[in-house]
DOKOL-575752 format. One line per 3 residues: their letters; for each residue x, y, z of N, C-alpha, C, O, CB. Coordinates in nm, 3 decimals. Glycine has a CB too. Layout:
N
a	X:Y:Z:X:Y:Z:X:Y:Z:X:Y:Z:X:Y:Z  ...
This chain:
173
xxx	-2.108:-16.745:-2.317:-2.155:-16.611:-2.293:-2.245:-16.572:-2.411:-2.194:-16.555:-2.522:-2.035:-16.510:-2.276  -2.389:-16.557:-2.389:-2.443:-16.495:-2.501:-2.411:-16.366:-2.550:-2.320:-16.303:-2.496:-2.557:-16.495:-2.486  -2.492:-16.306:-2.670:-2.403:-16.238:-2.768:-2.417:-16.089:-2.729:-2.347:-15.993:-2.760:-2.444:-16.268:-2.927
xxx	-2.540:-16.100:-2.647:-2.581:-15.931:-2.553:-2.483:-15.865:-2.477:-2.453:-15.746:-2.480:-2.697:-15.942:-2.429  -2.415:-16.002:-2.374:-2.383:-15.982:-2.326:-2.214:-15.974:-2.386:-2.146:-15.929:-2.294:-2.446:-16.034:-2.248  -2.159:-15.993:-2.462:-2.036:-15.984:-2.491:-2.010:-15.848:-2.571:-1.904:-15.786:-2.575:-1.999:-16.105:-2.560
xxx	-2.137:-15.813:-2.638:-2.175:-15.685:-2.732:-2.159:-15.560:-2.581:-2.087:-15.460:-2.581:-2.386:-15.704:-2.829  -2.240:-15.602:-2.478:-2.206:-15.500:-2.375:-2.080:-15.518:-2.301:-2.068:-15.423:-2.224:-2.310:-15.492:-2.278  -1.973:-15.607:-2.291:-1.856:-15.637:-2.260:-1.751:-15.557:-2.295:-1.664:-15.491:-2.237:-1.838:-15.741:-2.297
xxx	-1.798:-15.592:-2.461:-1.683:-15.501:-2.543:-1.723:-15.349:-2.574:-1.633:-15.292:-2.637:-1.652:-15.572:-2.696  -1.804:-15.290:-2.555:-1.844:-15.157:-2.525:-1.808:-15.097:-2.418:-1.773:-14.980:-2.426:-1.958:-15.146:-2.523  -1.810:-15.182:-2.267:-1.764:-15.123:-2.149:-1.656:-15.102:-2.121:-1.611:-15.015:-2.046:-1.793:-15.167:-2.065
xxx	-1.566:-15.238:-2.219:-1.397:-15.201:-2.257:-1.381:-15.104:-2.282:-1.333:-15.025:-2.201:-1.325:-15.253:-2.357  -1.418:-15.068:-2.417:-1.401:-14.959:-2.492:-1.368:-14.819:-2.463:-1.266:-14.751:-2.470:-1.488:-14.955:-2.544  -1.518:-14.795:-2.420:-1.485:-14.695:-2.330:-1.424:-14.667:-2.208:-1.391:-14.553:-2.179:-1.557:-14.662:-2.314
xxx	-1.401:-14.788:-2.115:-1.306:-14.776:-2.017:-1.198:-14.700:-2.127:-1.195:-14.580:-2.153:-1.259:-14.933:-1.936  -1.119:-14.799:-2.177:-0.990:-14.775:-2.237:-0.969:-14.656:-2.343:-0.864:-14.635:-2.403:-0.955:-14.898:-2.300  -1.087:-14.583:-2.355:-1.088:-14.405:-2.444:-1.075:-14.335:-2.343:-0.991:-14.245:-2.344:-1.239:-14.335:-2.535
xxx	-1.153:-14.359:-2.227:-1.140:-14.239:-2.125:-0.997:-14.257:-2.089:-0.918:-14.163:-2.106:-1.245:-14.245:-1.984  -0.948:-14.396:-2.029:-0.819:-14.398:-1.984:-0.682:-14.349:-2.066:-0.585:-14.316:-1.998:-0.808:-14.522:-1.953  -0.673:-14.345:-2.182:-0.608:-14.274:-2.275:-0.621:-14.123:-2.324:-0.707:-14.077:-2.400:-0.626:-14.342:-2.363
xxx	-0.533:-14.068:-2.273:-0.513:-13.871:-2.216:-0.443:-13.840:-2.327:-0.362:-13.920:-2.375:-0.403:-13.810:-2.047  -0.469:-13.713:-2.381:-0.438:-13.607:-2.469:-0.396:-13.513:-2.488:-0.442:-13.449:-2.582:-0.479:-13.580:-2.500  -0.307:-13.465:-2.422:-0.280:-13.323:-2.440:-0.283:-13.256:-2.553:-0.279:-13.133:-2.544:-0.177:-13.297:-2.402
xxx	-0.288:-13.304:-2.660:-0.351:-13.211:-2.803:-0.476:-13.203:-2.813:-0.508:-13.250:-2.922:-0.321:-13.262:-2.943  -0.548:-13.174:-2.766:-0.689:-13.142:-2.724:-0.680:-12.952:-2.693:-0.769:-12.868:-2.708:-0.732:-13.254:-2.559  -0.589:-12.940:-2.663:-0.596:-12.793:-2.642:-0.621:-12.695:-2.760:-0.575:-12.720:-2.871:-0.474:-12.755:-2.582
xxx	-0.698:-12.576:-2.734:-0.761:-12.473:-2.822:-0.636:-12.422:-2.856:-0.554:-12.412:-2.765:-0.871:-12.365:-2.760  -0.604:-12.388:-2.970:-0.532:-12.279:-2.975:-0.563:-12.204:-3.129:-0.597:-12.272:-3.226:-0.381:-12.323:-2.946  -0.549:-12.090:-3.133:-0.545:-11.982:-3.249:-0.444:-11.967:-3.331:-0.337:-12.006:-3.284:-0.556:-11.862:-3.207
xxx	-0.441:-11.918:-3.450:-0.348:-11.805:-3.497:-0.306:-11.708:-3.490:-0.208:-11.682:-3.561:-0.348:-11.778:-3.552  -0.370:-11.590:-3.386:-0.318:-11.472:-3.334:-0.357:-11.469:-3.189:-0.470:-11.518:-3.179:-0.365:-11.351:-3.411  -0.325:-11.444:-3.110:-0.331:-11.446:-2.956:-0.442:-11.343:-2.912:-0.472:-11.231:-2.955:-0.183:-11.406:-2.888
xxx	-0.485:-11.413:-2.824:-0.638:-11.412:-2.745:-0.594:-11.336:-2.635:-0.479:-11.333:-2.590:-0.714:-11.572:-2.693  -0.728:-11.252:-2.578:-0.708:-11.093:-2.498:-0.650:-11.188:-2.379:-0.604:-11.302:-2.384:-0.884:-10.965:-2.452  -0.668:-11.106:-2.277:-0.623:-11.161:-2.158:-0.777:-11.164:-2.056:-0.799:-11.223:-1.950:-0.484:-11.057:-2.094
xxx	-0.841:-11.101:-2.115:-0.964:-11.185:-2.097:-1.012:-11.332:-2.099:-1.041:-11.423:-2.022:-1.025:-11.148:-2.167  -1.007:-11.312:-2.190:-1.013:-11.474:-2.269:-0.945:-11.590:-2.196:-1.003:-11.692:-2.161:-0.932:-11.476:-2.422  -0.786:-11.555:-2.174:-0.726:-11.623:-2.131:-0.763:-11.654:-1.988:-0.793:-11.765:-1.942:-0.624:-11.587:-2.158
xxx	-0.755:-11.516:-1.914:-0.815:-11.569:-1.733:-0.960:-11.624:-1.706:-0.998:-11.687:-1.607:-0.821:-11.426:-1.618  -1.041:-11.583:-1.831:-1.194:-11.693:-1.781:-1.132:-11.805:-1.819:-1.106:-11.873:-1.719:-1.372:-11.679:-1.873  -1.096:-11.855:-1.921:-1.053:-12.033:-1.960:-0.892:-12.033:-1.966:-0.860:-12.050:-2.084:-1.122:-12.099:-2.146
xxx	-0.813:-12.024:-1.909:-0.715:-12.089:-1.877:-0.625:-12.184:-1.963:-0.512:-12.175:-2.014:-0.759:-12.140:-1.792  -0.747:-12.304:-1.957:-0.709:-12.417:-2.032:-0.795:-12.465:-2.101:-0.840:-12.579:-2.093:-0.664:-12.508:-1.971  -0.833:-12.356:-2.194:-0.887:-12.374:-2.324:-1.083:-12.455:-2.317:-1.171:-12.460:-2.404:-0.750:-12.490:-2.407
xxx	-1.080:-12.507:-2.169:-1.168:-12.575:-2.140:-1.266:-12.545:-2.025:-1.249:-12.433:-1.977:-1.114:-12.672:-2.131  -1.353:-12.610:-1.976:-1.443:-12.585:-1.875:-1.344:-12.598:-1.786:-1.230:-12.635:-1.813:-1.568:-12.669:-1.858  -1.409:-12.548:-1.612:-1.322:-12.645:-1.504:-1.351:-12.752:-1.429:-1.336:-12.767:-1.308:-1.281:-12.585:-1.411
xxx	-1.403:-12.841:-1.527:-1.467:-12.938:-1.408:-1.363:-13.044:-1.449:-1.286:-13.060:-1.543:-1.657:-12.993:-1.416  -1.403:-13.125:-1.304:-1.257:-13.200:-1.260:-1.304:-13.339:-1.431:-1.227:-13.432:-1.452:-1.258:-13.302:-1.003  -1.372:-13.328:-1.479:-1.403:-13.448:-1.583:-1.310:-13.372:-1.716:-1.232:-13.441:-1.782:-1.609:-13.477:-1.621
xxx	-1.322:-13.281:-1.732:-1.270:-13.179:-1.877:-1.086:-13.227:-1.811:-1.016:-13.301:-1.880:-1.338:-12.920:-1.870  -1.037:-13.172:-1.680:-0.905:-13.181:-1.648:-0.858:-13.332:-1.622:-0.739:-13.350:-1.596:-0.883:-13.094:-1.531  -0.952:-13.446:-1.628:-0.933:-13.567:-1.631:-0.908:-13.603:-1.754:-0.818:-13.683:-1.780:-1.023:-13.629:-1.579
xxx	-0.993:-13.541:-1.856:-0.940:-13.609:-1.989:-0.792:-13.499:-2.034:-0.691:-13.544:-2.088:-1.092:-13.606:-2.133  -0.807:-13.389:-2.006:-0.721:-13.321:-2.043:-0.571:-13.323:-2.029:-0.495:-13.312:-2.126:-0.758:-13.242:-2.010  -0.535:-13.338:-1.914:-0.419:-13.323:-1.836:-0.359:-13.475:-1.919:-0.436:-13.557:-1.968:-0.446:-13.315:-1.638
xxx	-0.185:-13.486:-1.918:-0.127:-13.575:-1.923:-0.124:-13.712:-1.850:-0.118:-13.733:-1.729:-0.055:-13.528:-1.920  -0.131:-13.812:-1.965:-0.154:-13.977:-1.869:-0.062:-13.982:-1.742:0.034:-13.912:-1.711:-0.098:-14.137:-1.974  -0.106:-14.061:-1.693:-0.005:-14.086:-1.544:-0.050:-13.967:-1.426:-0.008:-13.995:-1.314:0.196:-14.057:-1.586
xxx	-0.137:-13.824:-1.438:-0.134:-13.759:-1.369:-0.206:-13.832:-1.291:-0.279:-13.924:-1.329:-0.152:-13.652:-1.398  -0.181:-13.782:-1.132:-0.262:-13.865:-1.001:-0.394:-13.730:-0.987:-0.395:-13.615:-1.032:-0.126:-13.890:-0.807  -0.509:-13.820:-0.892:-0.578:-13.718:-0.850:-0.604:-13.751:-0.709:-0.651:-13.859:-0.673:-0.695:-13.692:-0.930
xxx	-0.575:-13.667:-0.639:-0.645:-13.674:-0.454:-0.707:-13.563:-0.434:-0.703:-13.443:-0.461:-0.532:-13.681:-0.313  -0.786:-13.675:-0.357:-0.891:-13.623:-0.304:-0.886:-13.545:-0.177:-0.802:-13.600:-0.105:-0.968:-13.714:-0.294  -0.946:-13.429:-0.109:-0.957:-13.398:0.019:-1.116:-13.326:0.018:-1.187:-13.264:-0.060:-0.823:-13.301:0.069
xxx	-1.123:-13.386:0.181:-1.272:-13.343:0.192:-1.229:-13.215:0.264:-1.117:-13.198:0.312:-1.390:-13.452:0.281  -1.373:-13.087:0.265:-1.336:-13.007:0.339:-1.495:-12.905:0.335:-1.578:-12.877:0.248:-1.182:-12.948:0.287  -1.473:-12.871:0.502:-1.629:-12.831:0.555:-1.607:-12.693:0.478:-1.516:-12.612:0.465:-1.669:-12.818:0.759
xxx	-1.766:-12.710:0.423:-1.846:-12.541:0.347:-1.774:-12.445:0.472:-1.758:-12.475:0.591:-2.097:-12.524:0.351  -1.751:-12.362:0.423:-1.716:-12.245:0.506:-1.839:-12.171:0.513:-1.831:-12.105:0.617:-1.599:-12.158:0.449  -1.957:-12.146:0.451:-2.042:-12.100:0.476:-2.156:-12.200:0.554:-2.212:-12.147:0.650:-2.065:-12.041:0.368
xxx	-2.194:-12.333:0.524:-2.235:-12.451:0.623:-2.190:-12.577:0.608:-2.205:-12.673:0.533:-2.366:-12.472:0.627  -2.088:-12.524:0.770:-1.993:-12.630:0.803:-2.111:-12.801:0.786:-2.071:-12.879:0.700:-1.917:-12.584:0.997  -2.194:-12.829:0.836:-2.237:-12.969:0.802:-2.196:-12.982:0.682:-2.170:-13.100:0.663:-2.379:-13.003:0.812
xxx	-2.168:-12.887:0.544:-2.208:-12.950:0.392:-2.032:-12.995:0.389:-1.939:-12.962:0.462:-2.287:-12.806:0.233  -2.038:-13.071:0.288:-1.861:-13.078:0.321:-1.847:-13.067:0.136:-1.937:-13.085:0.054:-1.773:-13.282:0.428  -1.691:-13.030:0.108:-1.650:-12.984:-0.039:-1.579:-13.083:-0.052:-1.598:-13.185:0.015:-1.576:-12.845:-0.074
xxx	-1.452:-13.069:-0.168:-1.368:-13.167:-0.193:-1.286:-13.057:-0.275:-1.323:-12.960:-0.341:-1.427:-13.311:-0.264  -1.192:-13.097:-0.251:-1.096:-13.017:-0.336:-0.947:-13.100:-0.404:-0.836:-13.112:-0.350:-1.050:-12.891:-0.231  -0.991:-13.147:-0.534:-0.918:-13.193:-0.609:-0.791:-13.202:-0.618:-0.770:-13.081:-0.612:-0.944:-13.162:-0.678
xxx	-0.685:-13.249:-0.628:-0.531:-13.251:-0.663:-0.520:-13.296:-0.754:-0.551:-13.413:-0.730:-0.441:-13.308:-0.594  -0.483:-13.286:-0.913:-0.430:-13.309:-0.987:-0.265:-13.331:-1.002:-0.209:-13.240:-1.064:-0.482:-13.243:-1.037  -0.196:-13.417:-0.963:-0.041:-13.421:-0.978:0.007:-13.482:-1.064:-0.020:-13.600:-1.083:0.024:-13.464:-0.887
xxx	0.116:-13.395:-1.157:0.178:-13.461:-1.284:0.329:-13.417:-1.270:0.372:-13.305:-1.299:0.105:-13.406:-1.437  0.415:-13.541:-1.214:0.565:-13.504:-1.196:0.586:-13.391:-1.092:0.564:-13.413:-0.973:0.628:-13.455:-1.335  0.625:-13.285:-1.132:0.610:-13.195:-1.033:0.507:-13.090:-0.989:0.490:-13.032:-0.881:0.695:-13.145:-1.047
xxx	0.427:-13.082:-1.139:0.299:-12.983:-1.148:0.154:-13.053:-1.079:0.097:-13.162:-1.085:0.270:-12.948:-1.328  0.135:-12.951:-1.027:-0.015:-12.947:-0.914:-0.129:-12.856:-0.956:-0.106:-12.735:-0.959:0.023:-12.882:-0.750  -0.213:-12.886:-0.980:-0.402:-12.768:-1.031:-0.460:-12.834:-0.875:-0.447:-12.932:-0.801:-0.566:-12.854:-1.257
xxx	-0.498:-12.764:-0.882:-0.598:-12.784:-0.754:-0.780:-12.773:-0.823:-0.772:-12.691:-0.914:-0.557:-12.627:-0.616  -0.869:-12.802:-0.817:-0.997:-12.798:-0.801:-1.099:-12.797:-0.705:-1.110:-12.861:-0.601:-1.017:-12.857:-0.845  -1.169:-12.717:-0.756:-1.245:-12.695:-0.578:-1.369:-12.730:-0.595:-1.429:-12.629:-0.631:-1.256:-12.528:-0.499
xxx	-1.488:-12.881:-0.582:-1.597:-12.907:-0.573:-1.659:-12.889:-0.462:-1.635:-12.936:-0.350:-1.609:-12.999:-0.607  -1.770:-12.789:-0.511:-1.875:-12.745:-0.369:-1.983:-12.877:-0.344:-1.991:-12.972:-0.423:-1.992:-12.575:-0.409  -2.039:-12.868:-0.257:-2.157:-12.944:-0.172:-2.312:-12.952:-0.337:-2.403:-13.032:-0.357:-2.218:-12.794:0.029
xxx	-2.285:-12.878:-0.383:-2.370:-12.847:-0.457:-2.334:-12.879:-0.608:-2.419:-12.845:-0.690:-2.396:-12.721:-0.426  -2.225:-12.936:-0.651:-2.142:-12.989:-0.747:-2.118:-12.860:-0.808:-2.132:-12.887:-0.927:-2.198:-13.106:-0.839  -2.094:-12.751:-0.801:-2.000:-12.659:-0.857:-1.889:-12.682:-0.875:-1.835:-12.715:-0.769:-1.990:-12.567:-0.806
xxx	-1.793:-12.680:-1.000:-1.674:-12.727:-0.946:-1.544:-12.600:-1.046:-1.555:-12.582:-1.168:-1.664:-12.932:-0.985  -1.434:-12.531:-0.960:-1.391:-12.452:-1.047:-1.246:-12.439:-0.988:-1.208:-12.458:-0.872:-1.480:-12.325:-1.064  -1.165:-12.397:-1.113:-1.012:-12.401:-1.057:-0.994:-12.311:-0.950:-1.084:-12.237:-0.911:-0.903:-12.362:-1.163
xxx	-0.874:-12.316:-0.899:-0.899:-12.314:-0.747:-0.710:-12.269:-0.796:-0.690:-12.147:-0.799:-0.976:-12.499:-0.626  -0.641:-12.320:-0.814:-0.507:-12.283:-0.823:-0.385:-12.394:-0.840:-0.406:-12.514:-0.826:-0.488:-12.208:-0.706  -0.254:-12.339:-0.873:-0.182:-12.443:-0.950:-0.029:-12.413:-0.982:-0.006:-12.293:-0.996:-0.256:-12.463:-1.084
xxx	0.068:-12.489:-0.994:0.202:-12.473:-1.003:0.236:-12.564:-1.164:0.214:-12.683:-1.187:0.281:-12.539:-0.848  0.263:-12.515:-1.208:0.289:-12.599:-1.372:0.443:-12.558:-1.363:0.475:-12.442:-1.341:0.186:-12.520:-1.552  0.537:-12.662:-1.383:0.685:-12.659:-1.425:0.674:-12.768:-1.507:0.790:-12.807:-1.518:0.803:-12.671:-1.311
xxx	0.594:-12.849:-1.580:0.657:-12.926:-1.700:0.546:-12.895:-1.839:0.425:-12.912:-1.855:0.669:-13.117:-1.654  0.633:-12.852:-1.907:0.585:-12.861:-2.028:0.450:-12.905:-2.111:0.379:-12.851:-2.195:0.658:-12.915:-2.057  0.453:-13.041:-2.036:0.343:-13.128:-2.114:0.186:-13.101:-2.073:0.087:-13.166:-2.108:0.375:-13.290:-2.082
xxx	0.195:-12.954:-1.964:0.082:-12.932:-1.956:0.029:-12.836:-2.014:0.037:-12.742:-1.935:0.057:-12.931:-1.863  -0.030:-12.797:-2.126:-0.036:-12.686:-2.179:-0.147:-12.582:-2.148:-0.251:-12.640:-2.116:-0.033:-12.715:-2.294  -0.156:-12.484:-2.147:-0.239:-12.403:-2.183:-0.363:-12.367:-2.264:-0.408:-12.475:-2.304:-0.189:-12.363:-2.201
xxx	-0.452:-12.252:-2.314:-0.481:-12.251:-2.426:-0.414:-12.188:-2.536:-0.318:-12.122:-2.496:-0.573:-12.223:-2.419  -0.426:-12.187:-2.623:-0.312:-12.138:-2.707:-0.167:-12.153:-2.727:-0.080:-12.075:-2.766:-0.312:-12.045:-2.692  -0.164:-12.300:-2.682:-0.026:-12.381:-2.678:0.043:-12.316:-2.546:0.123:-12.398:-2.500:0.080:-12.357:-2.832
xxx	0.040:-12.241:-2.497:0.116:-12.172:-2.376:0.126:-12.272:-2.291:0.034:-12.350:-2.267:0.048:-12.047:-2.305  0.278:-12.276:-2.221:0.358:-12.380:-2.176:0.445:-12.337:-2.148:0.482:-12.232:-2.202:0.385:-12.471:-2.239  0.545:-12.417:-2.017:0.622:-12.397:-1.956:0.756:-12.428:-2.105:0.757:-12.515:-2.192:0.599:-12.483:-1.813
xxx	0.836:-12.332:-2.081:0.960:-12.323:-2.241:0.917:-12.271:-2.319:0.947:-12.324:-2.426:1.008:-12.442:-2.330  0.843:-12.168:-2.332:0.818:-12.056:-2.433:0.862:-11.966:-2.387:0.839:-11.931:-2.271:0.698:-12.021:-2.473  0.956:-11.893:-2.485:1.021:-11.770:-2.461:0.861:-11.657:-2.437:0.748:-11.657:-2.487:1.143:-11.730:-2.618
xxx	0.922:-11.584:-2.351:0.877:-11.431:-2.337:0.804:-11.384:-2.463:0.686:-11.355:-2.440:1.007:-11.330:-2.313  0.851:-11.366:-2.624:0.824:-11.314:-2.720:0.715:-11.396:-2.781:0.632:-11.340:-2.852:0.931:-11.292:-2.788  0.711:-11.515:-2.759:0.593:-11.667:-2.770:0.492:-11.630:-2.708:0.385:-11.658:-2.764:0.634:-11.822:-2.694
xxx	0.483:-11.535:-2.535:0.408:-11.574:-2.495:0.291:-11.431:-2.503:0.170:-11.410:-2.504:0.460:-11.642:-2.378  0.439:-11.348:-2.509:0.284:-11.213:-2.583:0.287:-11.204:-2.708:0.271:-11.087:-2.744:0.289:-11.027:-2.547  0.305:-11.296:-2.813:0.203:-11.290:-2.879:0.074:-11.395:-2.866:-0.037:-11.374:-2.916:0.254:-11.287:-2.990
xxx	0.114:-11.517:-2.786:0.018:-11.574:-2.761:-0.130:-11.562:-2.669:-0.234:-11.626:-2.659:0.075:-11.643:-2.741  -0.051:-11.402:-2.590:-0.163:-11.321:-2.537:-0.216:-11.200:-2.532:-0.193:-11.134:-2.431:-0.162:-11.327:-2.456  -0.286:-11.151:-2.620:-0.246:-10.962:-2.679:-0.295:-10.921:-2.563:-0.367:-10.977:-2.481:-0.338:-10.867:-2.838
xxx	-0.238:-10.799:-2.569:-0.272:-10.645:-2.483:-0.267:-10.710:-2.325:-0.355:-10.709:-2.239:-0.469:-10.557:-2.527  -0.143:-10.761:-2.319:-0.076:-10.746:-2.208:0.045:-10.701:-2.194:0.117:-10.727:-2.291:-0.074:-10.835:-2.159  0.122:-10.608:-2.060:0.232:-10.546:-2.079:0.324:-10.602:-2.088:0.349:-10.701:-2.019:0.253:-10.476:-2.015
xxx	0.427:-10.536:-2.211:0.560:-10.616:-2.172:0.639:-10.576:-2.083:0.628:-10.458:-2.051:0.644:-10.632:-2.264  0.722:-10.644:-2.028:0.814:-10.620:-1.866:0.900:-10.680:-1.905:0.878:-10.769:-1.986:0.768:-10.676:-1.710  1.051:-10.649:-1.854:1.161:-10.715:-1.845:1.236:-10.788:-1.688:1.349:-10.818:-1.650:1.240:-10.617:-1.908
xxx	1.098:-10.792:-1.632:1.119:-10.910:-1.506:1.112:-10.997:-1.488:1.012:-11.024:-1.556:1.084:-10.922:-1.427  1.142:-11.088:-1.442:1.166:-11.221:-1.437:1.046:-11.270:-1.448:1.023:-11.366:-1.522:1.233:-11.269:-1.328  0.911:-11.182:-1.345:0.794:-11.206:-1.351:0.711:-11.178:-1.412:0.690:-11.059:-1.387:0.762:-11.196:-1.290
xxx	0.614:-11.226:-1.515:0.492:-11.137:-1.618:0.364:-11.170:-1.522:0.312:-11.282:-1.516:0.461:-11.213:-1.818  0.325:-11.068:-1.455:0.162:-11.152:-1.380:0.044:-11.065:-1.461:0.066:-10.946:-1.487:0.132:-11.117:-1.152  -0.062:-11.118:-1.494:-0.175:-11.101:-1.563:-0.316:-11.127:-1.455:-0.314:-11.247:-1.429:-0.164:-11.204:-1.692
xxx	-0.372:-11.096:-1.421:-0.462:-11.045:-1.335:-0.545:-10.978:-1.389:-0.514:-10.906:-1.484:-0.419:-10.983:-1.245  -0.732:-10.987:-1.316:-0.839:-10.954:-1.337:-0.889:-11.010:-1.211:-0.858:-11.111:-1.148:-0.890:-10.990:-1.462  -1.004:-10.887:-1.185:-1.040:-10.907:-1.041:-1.184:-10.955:-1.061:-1.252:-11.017:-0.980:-1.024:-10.769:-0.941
xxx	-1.221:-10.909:-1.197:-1.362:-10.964:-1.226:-1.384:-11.129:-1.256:-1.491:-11.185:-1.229:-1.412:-10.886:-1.354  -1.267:-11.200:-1.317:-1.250:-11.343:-1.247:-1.169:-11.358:-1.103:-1.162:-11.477:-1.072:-1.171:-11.435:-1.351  -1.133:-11.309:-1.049:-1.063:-11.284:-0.963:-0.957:-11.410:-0.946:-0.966:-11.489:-0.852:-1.146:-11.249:-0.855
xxx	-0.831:-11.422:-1.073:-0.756:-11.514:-1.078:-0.626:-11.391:-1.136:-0.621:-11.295:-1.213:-0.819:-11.653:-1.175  -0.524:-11.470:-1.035:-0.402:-11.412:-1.116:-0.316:-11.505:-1.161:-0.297:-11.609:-1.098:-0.320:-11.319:-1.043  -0.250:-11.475:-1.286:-0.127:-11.590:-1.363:0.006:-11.512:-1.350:0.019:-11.394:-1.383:-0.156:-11.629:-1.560
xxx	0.101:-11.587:-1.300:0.223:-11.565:-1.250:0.331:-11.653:-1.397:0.358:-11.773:-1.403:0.228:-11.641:-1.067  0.354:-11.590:-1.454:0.441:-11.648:-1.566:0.617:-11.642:-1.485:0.670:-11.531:-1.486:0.420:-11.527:-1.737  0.684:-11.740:-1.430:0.806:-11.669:-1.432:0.960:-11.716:-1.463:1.035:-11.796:-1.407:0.804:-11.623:-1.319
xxx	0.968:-11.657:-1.543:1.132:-11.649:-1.654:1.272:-11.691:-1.594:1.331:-11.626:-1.508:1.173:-11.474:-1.704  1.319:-11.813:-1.655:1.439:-11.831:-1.614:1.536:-11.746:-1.669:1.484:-11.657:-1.736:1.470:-11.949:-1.630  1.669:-11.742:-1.665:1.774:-11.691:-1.722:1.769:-11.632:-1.836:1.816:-11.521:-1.860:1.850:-11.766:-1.730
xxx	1.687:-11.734:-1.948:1.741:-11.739:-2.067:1.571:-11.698:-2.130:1.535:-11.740:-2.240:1.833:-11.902:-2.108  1.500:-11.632:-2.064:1.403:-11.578:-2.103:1.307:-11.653:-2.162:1.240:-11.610:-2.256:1.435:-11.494:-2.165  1.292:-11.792:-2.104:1.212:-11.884:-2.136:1.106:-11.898:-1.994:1.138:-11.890:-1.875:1.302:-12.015:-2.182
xxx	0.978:-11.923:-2.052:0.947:-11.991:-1.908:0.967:-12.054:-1.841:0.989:-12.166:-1.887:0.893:-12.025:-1.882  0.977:-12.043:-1.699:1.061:-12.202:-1.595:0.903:-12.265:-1.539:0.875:-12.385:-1.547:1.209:-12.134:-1.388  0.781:-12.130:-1.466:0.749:-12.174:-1.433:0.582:-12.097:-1.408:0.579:-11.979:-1.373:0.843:-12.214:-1.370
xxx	0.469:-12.162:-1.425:0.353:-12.064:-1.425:0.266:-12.159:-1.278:0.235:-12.274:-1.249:0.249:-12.057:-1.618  0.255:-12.003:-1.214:0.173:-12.005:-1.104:0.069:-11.988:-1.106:0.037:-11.967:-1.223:0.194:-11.948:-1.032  -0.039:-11.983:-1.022:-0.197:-11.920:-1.062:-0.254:-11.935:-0.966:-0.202:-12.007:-0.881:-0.287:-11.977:-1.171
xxx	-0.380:-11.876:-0.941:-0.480:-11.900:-0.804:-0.564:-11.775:-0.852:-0.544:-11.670:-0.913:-0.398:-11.886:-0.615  -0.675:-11.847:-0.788:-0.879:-11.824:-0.805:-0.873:-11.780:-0.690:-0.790:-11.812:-0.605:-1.016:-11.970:-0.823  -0.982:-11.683:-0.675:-1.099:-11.646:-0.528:-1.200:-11.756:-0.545:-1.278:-11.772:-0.639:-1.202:-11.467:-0.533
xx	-1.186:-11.830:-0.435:-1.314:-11.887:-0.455:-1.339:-11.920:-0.322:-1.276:-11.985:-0.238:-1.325:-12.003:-0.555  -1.480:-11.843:-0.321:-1.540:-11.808:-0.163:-1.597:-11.941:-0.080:-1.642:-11.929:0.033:-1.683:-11.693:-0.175
């Protein structure tokens, strides 16, 4: 094998095997907690395209695929992402036009974090300060909502005032 070609061999490794190796410490986080602004445009600290949640998300997560007709022209067809890790699901929604933006999601394990470390097992008191000028409540449920992203986050509290489990979902027309 000449030497071009082994020089481009071991480069194509390479990077195979960086992309294939996932990070979850990659996530943004602060020293004092970020509005709730902040939090419902980025979520997860990152863009939403299904490449940012490929490197992002924990190794082993699966992704499926589904196709699905433009609702505005049925010929164009979308795709809408599955991300699955153990029991937690993100959904992504790629348009005909490569737009691509979260779409909605069930997180019950831990290892998927947030921005600002926020994660499933943070007490209640963890999680506003990890998000200012949102209300405190003593319900099981904390939901955070904005209609100008038009996404709501469903935080909700087991027993022991820890998180069990964060819900979420986008408008996306």
């Amino acid at each position: 094998m000449n030497t071009a070609l082994k020089i481009a061999c071991y480069t194509v490794l390479l990077l195979v095997a960086g992309n294939s190796c996932n990070s979850v410490s990659k996530v943004t986080t602060t020293n004092q907690g970020i509005s709730k602004q902040e939090f419902l445009k980025a979520p997860f600290g990152h863009d939403e395209s299904i490449q940012a949640f490929t490197t992002q998300l924990p190794a082993r997560t699966k992704i499926t695929r589904f196709a699905r007709s433009n609702v505005h022209e049925p010929s164009r067809t979308d795709t809408i992402y599955k991300f699955s890790y153990k029991k937690s699901e993100l959904f992504v929604y790629k348009t005909y036009f490569n737009r691509e933006m979260l779409m909605a999601g069930k997180i019950v394990n831990p290892e998927i974090k947030l921005v600002n470390g926020i994660s499933v097992g943070l007490t209640r008191d963890q999680l506003l300060k990890a998000i200012s000028n949102i209300n405190e409540s003593s319900s099981d449920t904390l939901v955070i909502s904005n209609e100008y992203y038009g996404r709501t986050f469903n935080f909700i509290f087991n027993n022991k005032g820890k998180v069990r489990e964060i819900v979420f979902s986008s408008y996306a027309d």
